[in-house]
C-alpha positions as CSV (number, residue, x, y, z in Angstrom):
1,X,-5.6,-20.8,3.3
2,X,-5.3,-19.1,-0.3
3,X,-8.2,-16.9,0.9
4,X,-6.2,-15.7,3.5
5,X,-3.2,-15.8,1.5
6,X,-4.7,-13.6,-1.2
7,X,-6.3,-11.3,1.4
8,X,-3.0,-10.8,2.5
9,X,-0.4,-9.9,-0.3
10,X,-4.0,-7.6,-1.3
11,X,-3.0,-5.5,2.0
12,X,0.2,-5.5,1.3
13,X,0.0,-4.3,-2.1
14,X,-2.7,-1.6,-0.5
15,X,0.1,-0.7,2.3
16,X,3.1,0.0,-0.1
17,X,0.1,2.5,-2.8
18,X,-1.0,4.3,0.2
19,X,2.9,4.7,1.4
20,X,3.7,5.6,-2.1
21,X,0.9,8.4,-1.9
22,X,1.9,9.5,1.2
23,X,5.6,10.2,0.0
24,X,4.1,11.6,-3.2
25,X,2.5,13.8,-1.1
26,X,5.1,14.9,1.3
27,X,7.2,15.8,-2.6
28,X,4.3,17.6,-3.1
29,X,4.1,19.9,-0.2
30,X,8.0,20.5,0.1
């Protein structure tokens, strides 16, 4: 269960940098 626990808040944590790059980006451009 912590495998899976850790695997998880690891995505998470991986969802929210690639969705801060992305608006980052977006800043960028406009």
């Amino acid at each position: 269960m912590s495998c899976v626990r850790g695997f998880t808040s690891t995505g998470v944590i991986l969802v929210l940098f690639i969705l801060l790059v992305i608006v980052a980006c977006s800043i960028c451009f406009i």
